[in-house]
PLY file of the C-alpha trace (Angstrom):
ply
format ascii 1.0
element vertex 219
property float x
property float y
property float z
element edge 218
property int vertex1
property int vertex2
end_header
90.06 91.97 76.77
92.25 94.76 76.09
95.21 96.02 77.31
97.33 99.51 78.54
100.89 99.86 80.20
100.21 98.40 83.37
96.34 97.73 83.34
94.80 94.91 81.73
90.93 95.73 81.14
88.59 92.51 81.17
84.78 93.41 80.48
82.96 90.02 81.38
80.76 88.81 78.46
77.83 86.75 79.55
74.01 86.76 79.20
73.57 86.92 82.77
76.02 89.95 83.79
74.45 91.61 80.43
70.41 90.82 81.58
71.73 91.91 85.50
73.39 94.95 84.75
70.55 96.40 82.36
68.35 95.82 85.34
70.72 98.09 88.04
70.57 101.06 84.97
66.87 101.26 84.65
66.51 103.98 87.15
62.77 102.40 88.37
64.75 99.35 90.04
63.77 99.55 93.43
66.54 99.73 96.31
66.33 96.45 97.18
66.31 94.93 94.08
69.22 96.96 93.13
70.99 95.85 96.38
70.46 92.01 95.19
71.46 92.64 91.73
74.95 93.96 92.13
75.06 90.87 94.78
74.69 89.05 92.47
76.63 90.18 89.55
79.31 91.16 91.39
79.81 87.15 92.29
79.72 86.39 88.27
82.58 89.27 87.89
84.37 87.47 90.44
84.68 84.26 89.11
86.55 85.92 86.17
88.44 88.46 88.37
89.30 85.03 90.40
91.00 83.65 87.59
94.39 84.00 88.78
94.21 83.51 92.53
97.33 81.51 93.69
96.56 77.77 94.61
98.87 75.00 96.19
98.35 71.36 95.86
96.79 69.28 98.96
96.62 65.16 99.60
92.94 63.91 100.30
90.90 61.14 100.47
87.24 60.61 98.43
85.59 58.09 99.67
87.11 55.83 96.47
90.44 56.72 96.90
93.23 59.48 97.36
93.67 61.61 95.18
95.98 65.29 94.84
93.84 68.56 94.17
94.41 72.26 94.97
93.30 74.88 97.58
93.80 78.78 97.99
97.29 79.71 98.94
98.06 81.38 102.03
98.19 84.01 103.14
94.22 84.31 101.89
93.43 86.95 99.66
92.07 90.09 101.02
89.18 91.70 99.80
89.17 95.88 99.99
86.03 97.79 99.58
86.26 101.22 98.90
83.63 103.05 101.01
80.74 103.52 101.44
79.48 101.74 98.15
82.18 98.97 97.64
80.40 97.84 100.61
77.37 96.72 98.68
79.99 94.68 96.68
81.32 92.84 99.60
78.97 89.72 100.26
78.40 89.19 96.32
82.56 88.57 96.38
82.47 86.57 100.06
80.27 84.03 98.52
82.82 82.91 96.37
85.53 83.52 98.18
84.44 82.67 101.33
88.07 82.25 103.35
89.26 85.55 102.17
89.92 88.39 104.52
88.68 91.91 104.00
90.03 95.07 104.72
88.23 98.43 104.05
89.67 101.71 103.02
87.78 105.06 102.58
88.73 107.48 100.06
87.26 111.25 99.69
88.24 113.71 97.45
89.96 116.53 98.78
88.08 119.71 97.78
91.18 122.22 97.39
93.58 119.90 95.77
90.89 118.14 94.12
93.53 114.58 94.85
92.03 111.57 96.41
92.62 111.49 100.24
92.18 108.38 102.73
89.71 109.17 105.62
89.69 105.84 106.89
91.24 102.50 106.64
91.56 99.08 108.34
94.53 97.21 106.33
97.70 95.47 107.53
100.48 97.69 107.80
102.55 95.34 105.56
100.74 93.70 101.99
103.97 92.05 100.31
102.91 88.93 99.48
99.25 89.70 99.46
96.61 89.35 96.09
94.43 92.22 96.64
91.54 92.92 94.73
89.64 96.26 95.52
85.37 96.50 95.07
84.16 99.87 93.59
80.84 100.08 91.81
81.69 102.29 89.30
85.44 103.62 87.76
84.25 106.92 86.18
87.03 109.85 87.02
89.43 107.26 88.44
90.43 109.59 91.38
88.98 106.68 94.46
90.52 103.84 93.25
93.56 105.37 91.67
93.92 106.39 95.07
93.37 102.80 96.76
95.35 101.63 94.42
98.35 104.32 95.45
97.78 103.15 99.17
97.75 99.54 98.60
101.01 99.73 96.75
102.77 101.76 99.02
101.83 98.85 101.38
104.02 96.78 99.48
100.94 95.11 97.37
102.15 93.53 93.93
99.74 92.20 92.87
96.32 94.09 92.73
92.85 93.29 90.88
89.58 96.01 90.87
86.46 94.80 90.23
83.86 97.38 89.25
80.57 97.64 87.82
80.99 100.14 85.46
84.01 102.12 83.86
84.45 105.00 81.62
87.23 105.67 79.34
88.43 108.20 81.41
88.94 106.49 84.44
90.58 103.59 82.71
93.13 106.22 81.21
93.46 107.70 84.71
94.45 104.56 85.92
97.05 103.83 83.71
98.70 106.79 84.18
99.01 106.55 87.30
100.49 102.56 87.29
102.76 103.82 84.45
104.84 105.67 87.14
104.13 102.87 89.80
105.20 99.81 87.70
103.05 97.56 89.29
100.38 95.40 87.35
97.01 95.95 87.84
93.26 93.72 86.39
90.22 95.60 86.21
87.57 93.55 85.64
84.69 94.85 85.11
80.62 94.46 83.05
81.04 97.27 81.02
83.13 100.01 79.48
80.51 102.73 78.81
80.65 105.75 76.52
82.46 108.60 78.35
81.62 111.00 81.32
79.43 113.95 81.44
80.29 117.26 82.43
79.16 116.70 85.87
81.25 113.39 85.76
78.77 111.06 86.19
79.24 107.73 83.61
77.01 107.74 80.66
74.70 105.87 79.88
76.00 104.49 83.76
73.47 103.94 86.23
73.53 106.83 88.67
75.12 107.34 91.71
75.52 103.68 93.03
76.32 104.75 96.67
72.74 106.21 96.63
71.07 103.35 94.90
72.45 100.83 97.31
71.88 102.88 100.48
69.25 106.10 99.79
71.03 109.63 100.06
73.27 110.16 102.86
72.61 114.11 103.83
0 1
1 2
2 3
3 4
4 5
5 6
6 7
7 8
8 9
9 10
10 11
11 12
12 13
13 14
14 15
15 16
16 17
17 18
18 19
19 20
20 21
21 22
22 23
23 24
24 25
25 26
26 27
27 28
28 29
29 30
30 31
31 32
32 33
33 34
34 35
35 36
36 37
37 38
38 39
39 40
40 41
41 42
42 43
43 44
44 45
45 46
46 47
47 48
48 49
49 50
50 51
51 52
52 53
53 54
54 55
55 56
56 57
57 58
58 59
59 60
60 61
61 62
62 63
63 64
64 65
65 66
66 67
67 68
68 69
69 70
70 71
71 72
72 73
73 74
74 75
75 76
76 77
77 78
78 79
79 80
80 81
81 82
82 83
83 84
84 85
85 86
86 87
87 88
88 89
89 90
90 91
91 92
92 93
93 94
94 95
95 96
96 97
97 98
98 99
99 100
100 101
101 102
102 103
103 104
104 105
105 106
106 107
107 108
108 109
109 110
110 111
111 112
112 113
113 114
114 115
115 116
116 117
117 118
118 119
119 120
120 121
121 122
122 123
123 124
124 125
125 126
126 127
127 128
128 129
129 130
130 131
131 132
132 133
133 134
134 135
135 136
136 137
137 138
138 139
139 140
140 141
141 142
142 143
143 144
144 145
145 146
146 147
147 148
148 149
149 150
150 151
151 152
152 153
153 154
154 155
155 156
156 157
157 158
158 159
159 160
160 161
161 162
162 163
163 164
164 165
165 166
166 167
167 168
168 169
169 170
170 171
171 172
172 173
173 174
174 175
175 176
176 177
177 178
178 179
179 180
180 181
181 182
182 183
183 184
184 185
185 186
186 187
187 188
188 189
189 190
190 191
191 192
192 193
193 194
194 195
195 196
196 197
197 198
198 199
199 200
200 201
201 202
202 203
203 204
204 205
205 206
206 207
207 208
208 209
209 210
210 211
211 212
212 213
213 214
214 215
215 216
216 217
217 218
């Protein structure tokens, strides 16, 4: 784990995410198997990501005796996709966090301006209160979810965790400076912090374009 003004970077060390991921970069891993894979990993990424999810304590009865444990908080932690390939992140998170609600935001990058713009969005109006934690395969410029992140705050979120695949330096550098004016913590948990970007600012070594591995070319 390591750690910048306002974003606190944790890359997931574990056989399986390691064996998982190399799988999703070999670029002869077949569209379905992909789709399974980041499933899958995405649910071990969660369980860290998870880590701090608020709990209250709750009365029950085993069939011994009663006993105090703990359940998820309300309100329930919602779940934000960034589209269209956060998507393929969504049911890998659901299964372990099954009660939590999801919202889903679109981001596109405006060509002119070259700054992240929302095309579409289904969120409450009002987030105080709310753990977020936003899916996005891969963090390479930063521009999508520094931009969710932008929305969710000015939403009133607090209190905001990404989980992505993949991240480049620059992204991660592009996301702190953008919290540094925002003052407002944010996790990134992710399987790997690759080398850098390339001049076409795709991640290397990466994976390729993950929207197009999950769900063929959209033209």
């Amino acid at each position: 784990m390591w750690e910048s003004w306002g974003v606190e970077v944790t890359v997931v060390s574990h056989p399986l995410v390691d064996h998982k991921l190399t799988l999703l970069r070999k670029k002869d891993t077949e569209q379905p198997v992909f789709r399974r894979l980041v499933e899958e990993l995405v649910t071990l990424l969660a369980y860290e990501a998870t880590r701090g999810v608020r709990v209250g304590s709750v009365d029950i009865e085993t069939p011994v005796t009663s006993t105090t444990g703990v359940k998820l908080s309300q309100p329930a932690p919602l779940v934000v996709p960034i589209l269209r390939a956060g998507l393929g992140m969504l049911d890998g998170m659901l299964r372990l966090v099954p009660t939590a609600e999801v919202g889903f935001l679109g981001m596109i990058r405006d060509e002119e301006t070259l700054q992240p713009m929302t095309y579409a969005e289904r969120l409450p109006h009002d987030l105080s209160g709310r753990q977020c934690y936003v899916l996005d395969p891969m963090l390479a410029t930063g521009g999508s979810l520094g931009g969710a992140v932008q929305f969710l705050v000015d939403r009133g979120a607090d209190d905001i965790t990404a989980i992505c695949l993949l991240a480049a330096p620059e992204g991660i550098e592009k996301l702190r400076d953008l919290l540094a004016g925002l003052h407002v913590p944010c996790n990134l948990v992710v399987a790997a912090v690759d080398e850098r970007l390339n001049e076409v600012g795709y991640i290397v070594p990466g994976l390729g374009d993950a929207g197009d591995r999950l769900y063929g070319l959209a033209q």
